[in-house]
C-alpha positions, 0 to 999 in steps of 0.5 A: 875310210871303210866304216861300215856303220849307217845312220837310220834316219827313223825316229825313235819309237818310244819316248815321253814324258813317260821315261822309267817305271817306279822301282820298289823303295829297296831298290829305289833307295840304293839307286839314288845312293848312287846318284849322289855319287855320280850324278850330284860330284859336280854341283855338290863340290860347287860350295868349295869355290861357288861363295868366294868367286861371287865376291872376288867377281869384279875387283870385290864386292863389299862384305855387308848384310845387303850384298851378302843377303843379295847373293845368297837371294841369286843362289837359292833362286838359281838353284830352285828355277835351274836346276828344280824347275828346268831340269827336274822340273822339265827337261828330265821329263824327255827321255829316249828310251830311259837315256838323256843328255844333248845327243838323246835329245838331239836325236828325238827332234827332226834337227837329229836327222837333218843335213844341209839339204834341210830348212834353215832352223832345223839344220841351224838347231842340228849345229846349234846342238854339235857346239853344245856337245863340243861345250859339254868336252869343255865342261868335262876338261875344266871340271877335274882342273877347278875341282881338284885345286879348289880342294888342294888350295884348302892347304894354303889356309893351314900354312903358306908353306905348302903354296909352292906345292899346290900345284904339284900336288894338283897335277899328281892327283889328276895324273893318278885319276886318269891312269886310273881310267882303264881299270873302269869305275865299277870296282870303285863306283860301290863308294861314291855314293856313300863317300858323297852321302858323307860330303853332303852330310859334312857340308850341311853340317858345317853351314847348319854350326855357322847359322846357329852361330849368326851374330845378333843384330843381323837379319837372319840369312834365311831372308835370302829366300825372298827373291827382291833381294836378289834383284835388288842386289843386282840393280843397286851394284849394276856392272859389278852385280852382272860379273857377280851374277856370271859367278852365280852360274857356279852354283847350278854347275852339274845341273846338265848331269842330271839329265845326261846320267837319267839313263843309269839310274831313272828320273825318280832316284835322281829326283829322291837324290836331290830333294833329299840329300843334295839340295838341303846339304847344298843350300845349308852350306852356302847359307852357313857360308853367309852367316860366317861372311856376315859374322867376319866380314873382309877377314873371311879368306875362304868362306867354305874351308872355314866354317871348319874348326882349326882341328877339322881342317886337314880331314876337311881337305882330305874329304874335299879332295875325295870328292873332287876326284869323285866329281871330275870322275862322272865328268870324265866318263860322261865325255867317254859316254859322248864320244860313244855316241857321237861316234855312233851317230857318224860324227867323230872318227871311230876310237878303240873302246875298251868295255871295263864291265861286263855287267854295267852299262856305260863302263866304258874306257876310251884311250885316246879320249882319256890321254886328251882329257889328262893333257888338257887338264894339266895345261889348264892347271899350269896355264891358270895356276888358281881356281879363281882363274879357272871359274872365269872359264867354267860358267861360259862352258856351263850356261852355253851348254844349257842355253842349246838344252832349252832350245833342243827341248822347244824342238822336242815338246813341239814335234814329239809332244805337240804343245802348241806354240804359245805353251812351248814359247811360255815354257821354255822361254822361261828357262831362257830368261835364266839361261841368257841372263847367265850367259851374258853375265858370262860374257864379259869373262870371254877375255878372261878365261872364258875363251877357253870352251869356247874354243874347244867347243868351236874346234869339237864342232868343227871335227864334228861337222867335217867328219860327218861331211867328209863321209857323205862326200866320199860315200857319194863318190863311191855310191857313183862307183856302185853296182846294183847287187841283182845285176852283180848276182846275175854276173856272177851265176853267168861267170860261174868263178871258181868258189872257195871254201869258206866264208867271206864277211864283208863289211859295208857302210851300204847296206843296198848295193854291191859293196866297192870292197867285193867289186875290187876282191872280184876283179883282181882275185877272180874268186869268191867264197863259197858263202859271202855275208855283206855285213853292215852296222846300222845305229838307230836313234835309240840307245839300244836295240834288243838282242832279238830285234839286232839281227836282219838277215836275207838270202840272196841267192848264189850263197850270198846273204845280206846281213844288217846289225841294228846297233843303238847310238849307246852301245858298241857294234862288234863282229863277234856278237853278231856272229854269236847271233847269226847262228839263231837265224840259220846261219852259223859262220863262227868258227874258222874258215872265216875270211873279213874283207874290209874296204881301206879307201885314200881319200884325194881332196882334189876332187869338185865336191862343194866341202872346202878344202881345208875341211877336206884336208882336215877329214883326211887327216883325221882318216889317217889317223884313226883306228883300223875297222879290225880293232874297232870292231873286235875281228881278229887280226889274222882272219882279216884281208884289207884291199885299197882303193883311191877316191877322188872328193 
């Protein structure tokens, strides 16, 4: 289990309310421009199914001018307190270093650092935070699934025909979107935003056609934005108006992207974005898809598909289709991005990441996460078959995620802003207000799909939770092993062994002692090189380290240095990089004549250690069954020499 990264404990040294500088308009326009084609695919695809499922929620809801008036009220209040108060408003406002999402946020309180050692509520918001980040992988699953045959489900209104061949359709398509991963996003990023300009234009334009068209003798739509209408609705229909409400949680999905994506194009694209472009196209269709329920009543099949005219349909599908992928696309490389830095910060097994940019940050490309997401995609299309199914399982995994946010950023402006306790409470206790509202309406879907991310939330958060124990146990038993480096040294300068040429780099998870790798290539090989680097990876809280603050590095006598490579919890360590960087501190080891030493431990779980044992199996299974530290690392294969040892935990 020889990895060696360690976790600073420090905290970051730059965060606010601050977050990035004001950009020229130029740049500021094309920046949002490629907001709406990564950050707004999720939320801005919601009109394919959003309207519907609100009145298919609990066996129906009548067609007439006060219910549909009293969803329309849910949706633009949702829209406005969500997504513009929250997290616009808000939680958009509490960045680490420029980057956002669960993990940054996690990271700028005290809970970031905790363990079980630490009181109660931190440790119990440090859990609270991994379950969120396990409801984020969920979100990333049904995201390509709903999405995707949402938009191919347009076909069955054109003839019933092609309704065998929906789902074939759907899975091909997902099956093409995740081959497609490897080749990165950057050659085709240059279009999502334009394709998404196109979408938000094409759907607001189709709501604004159904408005004007609104029969007379009815209210006009527009008197949704009067809120007691919303409550109204809610109080006249009682259980139904509370199912009804948990199908309202789809309009506001994505919401967690603005935040999560902040770090690739700063808070005020992503505002400008917003405000002017995605929310008036979002708020225009939803209110055209009311007109047309009001004009047609219980005839209306699918409100979005037909606001379109018979002759517009096909290319309307077509568009929907695009914007889908384009939708499930941010989702699938957030989850790439989350893996990152959960791996970063010791929760997850290292993975092989291939890096498909060399200019864009965040291009990334995990295999064994892309082959799991692909997997379970299909299975959800197979084992819902209709995104009427799959809704009951999205809100679940959207509102949970949110609810954990909340409670994150009451830790954050408590410790890191100092609000006072009666300001954070009015604060966030007004998100919660929404957020549990949500989330109880969603709870009487848990039977019907609503299982579904909160299993795989709950088994994220256990390989999460297992991992990051499973080390501590183990690096204790090895710590107990260790030997202070001043004392090897001295041994070392009386034994003068024969030296070797060349250079040993060791690598460590400890960047104290005398790694247990050296002690074994000592003893049983009774030579050393003539320099040796002890080589070890530290993540800061940060997202990222400067070149010129990466590098640490100490002599300590006899030809042994001590090197340590400060890494943020958003970027990848690599030996070449480091090696590249050495050479500006006085030691230049590239080259050949290179020998890396890694450390290969076989964990026994029958050891006394307090971790269950089931969790301890589970961690050594996971152990097995990660990649080499040579591969994860980029070392080259033929200059890397790998000693065993057995602990016992």
């Amino acid at each position: 289990m020889s990895e060696p990264v360690q976790s600073a404990p420090q905290p970051s040294g730059s965060t606010a309310l601050a977050g990035p500088g004001h950009a020229p308009p130029g740049r500021l326009a094309a920046l949002s421009l490629g907001a709406l084609g990564v950050v707004y695919g999720d939320i801005g695809t919601s009109p394919l199914y959003a309207i519907r499922e609100c009145f298919a929620a609990g066996g129906g809801i009548a067609i007439n001018e006060t219910n549909v008036l009293g969803v329309l009220s849910l949706i633009f209040w949702a829209l406005i307190t969500v997504v513009c108060g929250k997290y616009v408003g808000f939680v958009l406002r509490a960045d680490n270093d420029g980057e956002g999402g669960i993990l940054a946020l996690l990271s700028l309180t005290r809970a970031g650092t905790a363990d079980r050692s630490s009181p109660g509520p931190r440790f119990a918001l440090l859990l609270l935070g991994l379950f969120g980040a396990g409801l984020l992988y969920g979100d990333s699953i049904i995201t390509p699934a709903i999405s995707v045959l949402s938009a191919v489900e347009g076909l069955g209104l054109a003839t019933h025909a092609l309704d065998p061949f929906i789902l074939p359709i759907t899975i091909a398509i997902l099956i093409g979107l995740f081959a497609v991963q490897k080749r990165g996003t950057a050659r085709v990023g240059a279009v999502f935003g334009p394709l998404m300009l196109l979408w938000f234009a094409t759907i607001g334009a189709l709501g604004l056609s159904a408005i004007l068209a609104q029969p007379e003798g009815h209210r006009s739509v527009f008197a949704a934005l009067d809120p007691t209408l919303g409550i109204g609705f809610l109080l006249q229909n009682g259980r139904s108006g509370v199912l009804v409400l948990g199908s309202v949680v789809l309009v506001i999905t994505g919401g967690e992207a603005l935040y999560a994506d902040m770090g690739h194009f700063g808070r005020p694209a992503i505002r400008l974005a917003w405000f002017s472009i995605a929310l008036p196209g979002l708020l225009l269709n939803y209110f055209g898809q009311g007109a047309l329920l009001l004009a047609r009543g219980e005839a209306v099949r699918n409100p979005f598909f037909e606001l379109a005219p018979a002759s517009a349909l096909y290319p309307l599908i077509a568009l929907s289709t695009l914007a889908t992928i384009i939708a499930s696309q941010a989702l699938i490389s957030g989850a790439f991005s989350l893996t990152q830095g959960a791996m970063q910060l010791g929760y997850v097994p290292r993975f092989t990441i291939v890096h498909t940019s060399g200019e864009a940050h965040g291009q990334i490309y995990i295999p064994a996460v892309n082959r799991a997401l692909m997997l379970l995609c299909i299975v959800l299309v197979l084992g819902f078959q209709r995104s009427s199914e799959l809704a009951d399982a999205y809100g679940m995994a959207v509102m949970g995620t949110m609810t954990v946010t909340s409670l994150l950023f009451y830790a954050f402006v408590r410790e890191r802003l100092s609000w006072s306790r009666l300001t954070s409470g009015l604060v966030v206790g007004a998100f919660l207000v929404f957020d549990l509202a949500f989330l109880g309406a969603n709870s009487a879907k848990v039977l019907e799909g609503g299982w579904f991310p909160l299993a795989v939330g709950a088994a994220i958060f256990a390989v999460m939770t297992t991992w990051k124990r499973g080390r501590a146990e183990v690096g204790a038993a090895l710590a107990m092993g260790s030997l202070r480096i001043e004392d090897f040294l001295r041994d070392v300068a009386m034994s003068k062994p024969h030296r070797v040429s060349g250079t040993a780099v060791v690598l460590t998870a400890n960047p104290e002692g005398t790694p247990i790798v050296l002690l074994h290539h000592y003893k049983h090989n009774k030579v050393l090189h003539e320099r040796v680097v002890l080589l070890s990876f530290i993540v800061e809280r940060h997202p990222e380290i400067r070149d010129e603050d990466r590098i640490r590095c100490e002599s300590l006598g006899h030809g042994f240095y001590r090197v340590r490579a400060r890494y943020g919890f958003m970027e990848q360590p690599r030996v070449g990089e480091v090696m590249r960087l050495l050479g500006s501190h006085g030691l230049d080891i590239r080259g050949v004549g290179v020998t890396y030493i890694l450390g290969r431990e076989t964990p026994l779980p029958t050891g006394s250690s307090g971790m269950a044992r089931w969790r301890k199996h589970v961690f050594v299974f996971l152990l097995r069954n990660a990649p080499a530290a040579h591969s994860v690392f980029e070392i080259p294969p033929n200059q890397v020499v790998e000693l065993g040892a057995q602990t016992v935990f």
